[in-house]
C-alpha positions in Angstrom: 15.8 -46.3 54.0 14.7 -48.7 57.0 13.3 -47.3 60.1 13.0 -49.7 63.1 11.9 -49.7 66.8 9.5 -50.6 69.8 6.6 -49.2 71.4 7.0 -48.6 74.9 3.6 -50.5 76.6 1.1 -47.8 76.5 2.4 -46.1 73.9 0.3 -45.4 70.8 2.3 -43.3 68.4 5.8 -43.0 67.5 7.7 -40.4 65.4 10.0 -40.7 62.7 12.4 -37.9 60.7 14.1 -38.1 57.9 15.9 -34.9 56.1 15.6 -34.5 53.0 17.4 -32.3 50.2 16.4 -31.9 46.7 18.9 -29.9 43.9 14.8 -29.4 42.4 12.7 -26.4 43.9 8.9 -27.4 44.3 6.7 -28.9 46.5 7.0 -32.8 46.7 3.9 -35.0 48.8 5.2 -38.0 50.9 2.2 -40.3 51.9 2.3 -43.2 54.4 0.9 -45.4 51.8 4.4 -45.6 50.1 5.5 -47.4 53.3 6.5 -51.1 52.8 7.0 -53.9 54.7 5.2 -52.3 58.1 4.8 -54.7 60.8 2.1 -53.3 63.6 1.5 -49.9 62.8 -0.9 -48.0 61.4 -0.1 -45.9 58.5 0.1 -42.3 58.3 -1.4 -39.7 55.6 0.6 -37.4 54.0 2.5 -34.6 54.4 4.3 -32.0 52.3 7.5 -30.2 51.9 8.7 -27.4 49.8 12.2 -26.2 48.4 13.1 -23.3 47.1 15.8 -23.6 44.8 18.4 -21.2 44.5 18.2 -19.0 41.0 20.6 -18.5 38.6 21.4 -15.2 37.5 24.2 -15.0 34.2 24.6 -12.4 32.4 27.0 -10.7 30.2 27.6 -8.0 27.1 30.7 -6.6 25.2 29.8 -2.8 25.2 27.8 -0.5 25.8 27.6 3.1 25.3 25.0 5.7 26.5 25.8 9.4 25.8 23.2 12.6 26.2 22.3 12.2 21.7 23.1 8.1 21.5 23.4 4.9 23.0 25.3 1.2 21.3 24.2 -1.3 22.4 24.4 -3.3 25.2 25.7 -6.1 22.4 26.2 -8.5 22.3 24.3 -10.2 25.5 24.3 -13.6 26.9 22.0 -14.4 29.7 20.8 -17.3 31.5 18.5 -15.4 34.5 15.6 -15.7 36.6 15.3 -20.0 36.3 16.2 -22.4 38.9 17.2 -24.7 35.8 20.3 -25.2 34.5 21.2 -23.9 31.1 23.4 -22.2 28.5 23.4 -18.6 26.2 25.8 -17.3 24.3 26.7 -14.8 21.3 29.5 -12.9 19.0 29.4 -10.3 16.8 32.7 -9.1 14.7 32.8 -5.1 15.4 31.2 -2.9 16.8 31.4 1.1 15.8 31.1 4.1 18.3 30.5 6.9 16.6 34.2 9.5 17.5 34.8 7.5 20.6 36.1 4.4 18.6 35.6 1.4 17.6 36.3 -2.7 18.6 36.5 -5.3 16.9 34.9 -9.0 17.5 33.2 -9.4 20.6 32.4 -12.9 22.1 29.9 -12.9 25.3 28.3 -16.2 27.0 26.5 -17.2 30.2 25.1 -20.5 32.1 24.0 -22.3 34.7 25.0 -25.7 35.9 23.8 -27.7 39.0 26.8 -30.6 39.9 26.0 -34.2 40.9 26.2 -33.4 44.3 24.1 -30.6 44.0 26.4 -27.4 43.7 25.1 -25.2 41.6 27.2 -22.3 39.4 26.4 -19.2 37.5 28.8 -18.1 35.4 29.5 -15.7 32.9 32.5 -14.3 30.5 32.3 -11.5 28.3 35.7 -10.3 25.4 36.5 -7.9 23.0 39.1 -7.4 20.6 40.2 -4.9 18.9 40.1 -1.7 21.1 40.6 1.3 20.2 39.5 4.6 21.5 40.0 8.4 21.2 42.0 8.6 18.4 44.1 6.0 19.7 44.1 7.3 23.4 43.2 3.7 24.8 43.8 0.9 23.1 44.0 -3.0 23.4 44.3 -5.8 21.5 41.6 -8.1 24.3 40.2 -7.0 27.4 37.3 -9.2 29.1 35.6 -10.2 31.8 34.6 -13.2 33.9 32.6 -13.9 37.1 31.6 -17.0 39.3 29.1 -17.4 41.9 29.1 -21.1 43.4 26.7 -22.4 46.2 26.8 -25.8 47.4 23.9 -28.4 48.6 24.6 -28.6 52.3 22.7 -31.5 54.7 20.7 -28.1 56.1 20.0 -26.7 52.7 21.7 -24.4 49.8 24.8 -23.3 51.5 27.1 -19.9 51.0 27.2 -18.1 47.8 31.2 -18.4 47.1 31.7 -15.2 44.4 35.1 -15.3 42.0 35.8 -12.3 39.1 38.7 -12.2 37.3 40.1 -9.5 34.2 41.4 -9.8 31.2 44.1 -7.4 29.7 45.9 -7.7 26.8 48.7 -5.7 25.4 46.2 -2.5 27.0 47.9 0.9 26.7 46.4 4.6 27.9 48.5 7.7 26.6 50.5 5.3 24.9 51.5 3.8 28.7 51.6 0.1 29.2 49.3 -0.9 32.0 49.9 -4.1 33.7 47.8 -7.1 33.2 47.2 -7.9 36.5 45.9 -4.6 37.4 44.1 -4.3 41.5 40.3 -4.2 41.2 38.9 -0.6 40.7 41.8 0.9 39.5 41.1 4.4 38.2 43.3 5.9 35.2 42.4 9.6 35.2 42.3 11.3 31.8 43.0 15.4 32.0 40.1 17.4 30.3 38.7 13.8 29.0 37.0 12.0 31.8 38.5 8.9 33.6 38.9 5.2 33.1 38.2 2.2 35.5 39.9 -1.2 35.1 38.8 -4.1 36.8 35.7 -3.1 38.3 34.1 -5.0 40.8 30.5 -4.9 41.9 28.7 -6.9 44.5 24.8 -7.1 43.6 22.2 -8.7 45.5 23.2 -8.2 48.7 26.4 -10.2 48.4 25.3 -12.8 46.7 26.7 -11.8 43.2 29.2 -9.8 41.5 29.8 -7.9 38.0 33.1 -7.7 36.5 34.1 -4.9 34.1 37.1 -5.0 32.1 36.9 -1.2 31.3 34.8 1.4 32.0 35.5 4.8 30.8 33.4 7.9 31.9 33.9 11.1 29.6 33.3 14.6 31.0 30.5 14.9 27.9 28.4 12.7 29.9 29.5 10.0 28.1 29.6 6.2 29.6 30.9 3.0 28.2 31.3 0.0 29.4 33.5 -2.9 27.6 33.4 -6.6 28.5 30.7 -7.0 31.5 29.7 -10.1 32.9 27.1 -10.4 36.3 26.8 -14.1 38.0 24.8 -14.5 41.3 23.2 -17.2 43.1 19.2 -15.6 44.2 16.7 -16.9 46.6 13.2 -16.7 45.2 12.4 -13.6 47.1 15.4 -11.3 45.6 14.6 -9.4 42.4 15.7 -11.3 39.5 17.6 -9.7 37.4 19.7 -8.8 40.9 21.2 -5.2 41.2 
């Protein structure tokens, strides 16, 4: 970087900007005495400036169950939350038992963070399970899962919009021996007489818009029974949000 230019006679200061970015949060020092080649000046001291980089915020699990006598899980879980840095989870585990609401078969979950060269940085996270089968047979599947995105870009100002992206995954998936389709709208509710309901494709925006959860399935029983089957959560957080976001 070269800055050049005159004094005006009389004058005795001048001013020079420069913007900066940094794909780092902390605080960084600048001092005059890393100035080269001055001709006529007197150098400055130093002055500092502080980023605040935007926090990841990845997570995802294959089920969970709560009921009012016993809970499963969540499990398996991936997360990469709460750090400004980039980095990488992820985990499987090859069934999973529910007691006489069913049982799945291998479940694969993973989450990360990744800053780009130009300073974009991504959270992202994917959760499957194979293997479905619930209430005797009443839902079944042979893969449902869940992805979601959030993407923020390094703007000349400053971390720019949170971009958020979810998608579903349904394979072969069947309720009352019906064939639902695969590219079923977000927050579509099945309802199940005298049994409860079913939601495909759930979408949740958490942290005030700056993130989303995808659920593949999420079945509520009238026995006060809740589960949840491929869930993944990516936002973008500024260091004053709550991390993990809700």
């Amino acid at each position: 970087m070269t800055v050049h230019g005159d004094l005006a006679a009389g004058q005795q200061a001048c001013t020079a900007s420069v913007r900066l970015t940094s794909t780092t949060g902390g605080t960084y020092q600048v001092c005059g005495s890393a100035i080269t080649a001055r001709v006529g000046v007197d150098l400055p001291g130093c002055a500092s400036v502080t980023f605040d980089a935007p926090v990841f915020d990845a997570r995802s699990h294959g089920v969970r169950l709560t009921s009012p006598l016993v809970g499963v899980g969540p499990l398996p879980v991936s997360a990469h939350s709460c750090t400004s840095l980039p980095g990488e989870d992820g985990d499987t585990v090859l069934g999973a038992g529910l007691g006489t609401v069913g049982s799945l078969g291998v479940l694969t979950t993973d989450a990360s963070g990744t800053i780009g060269a130009d300073g974009t940085r991504v959270a992202a996270a994917h959760a499957r399970s194979a293997g479905i089968n619930l209430l005797g047979g009443l839902i079944t599947a042979d893969l449902v899962g869940a992805a979601a995105q959030a993407r923020q870009p390094l703007t000349g100002t400053g971390p720019g919009a949170v971009d958020l992206a979810g998608a579903t995954t349904l394979v072969n998936l069947r309720v009352a021996g019906v064939a639902v389709s695969a590219d079923t709208a977000p927050n579509t509710t099945i309802g199940l007489p005298l049994v409860g309901s079913l939601v495909l494709n759930q979408r949740t925006p958490v942290a005030g818009g700056k993130g989303v959860t995808v659920t593949a399935l999420s079945l509520n029983l009238l026995t006060g029974v809740q589960l949840t089957i491929a869930r993944s959560t990516a936002a973008l957080l500024t260091t004053a949000d709550s991390c993990p976001a809700s």
